[in-house]
N, C-alpha and C positions, 0 to 999 in steps of 0.2 A: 519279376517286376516288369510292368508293360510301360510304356511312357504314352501321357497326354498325348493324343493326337494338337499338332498346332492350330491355335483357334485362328477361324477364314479371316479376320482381322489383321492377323498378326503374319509379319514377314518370314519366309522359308529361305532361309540363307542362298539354297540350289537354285534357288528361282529371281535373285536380285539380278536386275536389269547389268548393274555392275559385273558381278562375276561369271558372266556369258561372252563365251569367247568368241557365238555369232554377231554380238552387238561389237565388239572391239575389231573385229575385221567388216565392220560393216562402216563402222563410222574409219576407218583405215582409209576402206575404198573411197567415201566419199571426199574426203579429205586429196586424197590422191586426183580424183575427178576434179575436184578445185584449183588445184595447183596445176596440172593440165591443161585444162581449159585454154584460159588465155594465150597460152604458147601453141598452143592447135589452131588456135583459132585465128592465128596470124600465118599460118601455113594453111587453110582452108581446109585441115583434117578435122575429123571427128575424132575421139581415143579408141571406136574400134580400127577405123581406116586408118589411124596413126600404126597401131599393129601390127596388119596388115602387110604396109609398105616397110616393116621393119624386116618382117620376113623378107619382103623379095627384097630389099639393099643388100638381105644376107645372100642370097641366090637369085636369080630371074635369068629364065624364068622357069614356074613353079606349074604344077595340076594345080586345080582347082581344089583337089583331094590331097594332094599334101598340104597345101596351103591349109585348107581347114582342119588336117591332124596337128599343124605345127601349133593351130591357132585353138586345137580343141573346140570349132565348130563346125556344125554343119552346112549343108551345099544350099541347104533354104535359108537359112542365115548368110552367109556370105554370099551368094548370086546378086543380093540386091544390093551389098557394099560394094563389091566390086561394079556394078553397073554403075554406082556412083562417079567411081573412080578411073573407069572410062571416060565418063562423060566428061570429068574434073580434065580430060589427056593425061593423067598418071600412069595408066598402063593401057593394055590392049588386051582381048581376051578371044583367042581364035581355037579354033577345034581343031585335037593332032589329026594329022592327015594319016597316021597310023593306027590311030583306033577312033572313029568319031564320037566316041560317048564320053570319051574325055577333051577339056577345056583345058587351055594352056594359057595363064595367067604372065604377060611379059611386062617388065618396067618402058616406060617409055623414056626419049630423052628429057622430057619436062621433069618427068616420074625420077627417075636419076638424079637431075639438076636438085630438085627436093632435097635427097638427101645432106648435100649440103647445107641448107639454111637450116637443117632439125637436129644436127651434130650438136649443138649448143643445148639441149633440152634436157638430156641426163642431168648436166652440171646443173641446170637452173634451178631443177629439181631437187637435188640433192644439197644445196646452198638453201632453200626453204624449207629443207627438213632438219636442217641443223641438224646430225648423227654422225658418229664417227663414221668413217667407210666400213671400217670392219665390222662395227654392228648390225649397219645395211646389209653387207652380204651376209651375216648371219640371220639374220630374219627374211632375207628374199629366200634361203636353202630351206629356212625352217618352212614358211611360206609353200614352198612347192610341196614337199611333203603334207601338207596339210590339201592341197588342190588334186593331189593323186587318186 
């Protein structure tokens, strides 16, 4: 028995806009981007620069080249964030005087002082998403695993 092919009319269940898991982390992100925003935008970050400065509050200071493995970007992508971020006095960004081909990405004291005012953003975040915690970490673990 062959079946009907489905007429060009008629909906293919594989293909509903609904049951697309790129459409559900797509509308995720923006959603995210939403709720960000405003709390960025009071610290004078962007959400990639927010990033960024999250790595170096975790160390600073960083290569250029690890910063964009932590960040899973590249050096033409990040060169022009980080010039921002210069410019903002956030950080500093000097060549090792032991190998010149690499850039040494440092927090400044402004850059630092920052961290402070952005400690409140997880929560603010997460009070807008109404979720239990434990569901959050389980969807940010599941999440990575899908990003690998």
């Amino acid at each position: 028995m062959s079946q009907k092919p489905a007429s060009s009319d008629q909906p293919v269940e594989i293909l509903r806009l609904d049951n697309q898991l790129c459409f559900a982390l797509y509308g995720a992100a923006n959603r995210m981007t939403r709720l960000y925003r405003p709390l960025l935008d009071a610290l004078g970050l962007t959400y990639p620069q927010y990033l960024a400065m999250l790595v170096l509050w975790e160390a600073s200071p960083r290569t250029v080249g690890a910063l964009g493995e932590a960040l899973d970007l590249d050096s033409s992508t990040l060169t022009p964030l980080l010039k921002r971020l210069e410019a903002g006095g956030l950080v500093t960004r000097d060549r090792d005087p032991e190998d010149e081909r690499r850039v040494i990405v440092a927090l400044t004291d402004k850059g630092r002082a920052l961290r402070d005012q952005a400690v409140t953003i997880p929560e603010k975040v997460f009070c807008a998403l109404d979720m239990p915690l434990e569901a959050m970490g389980v969807l940010r673990d599941r999440l990575k695993t899908v990003a690998r």
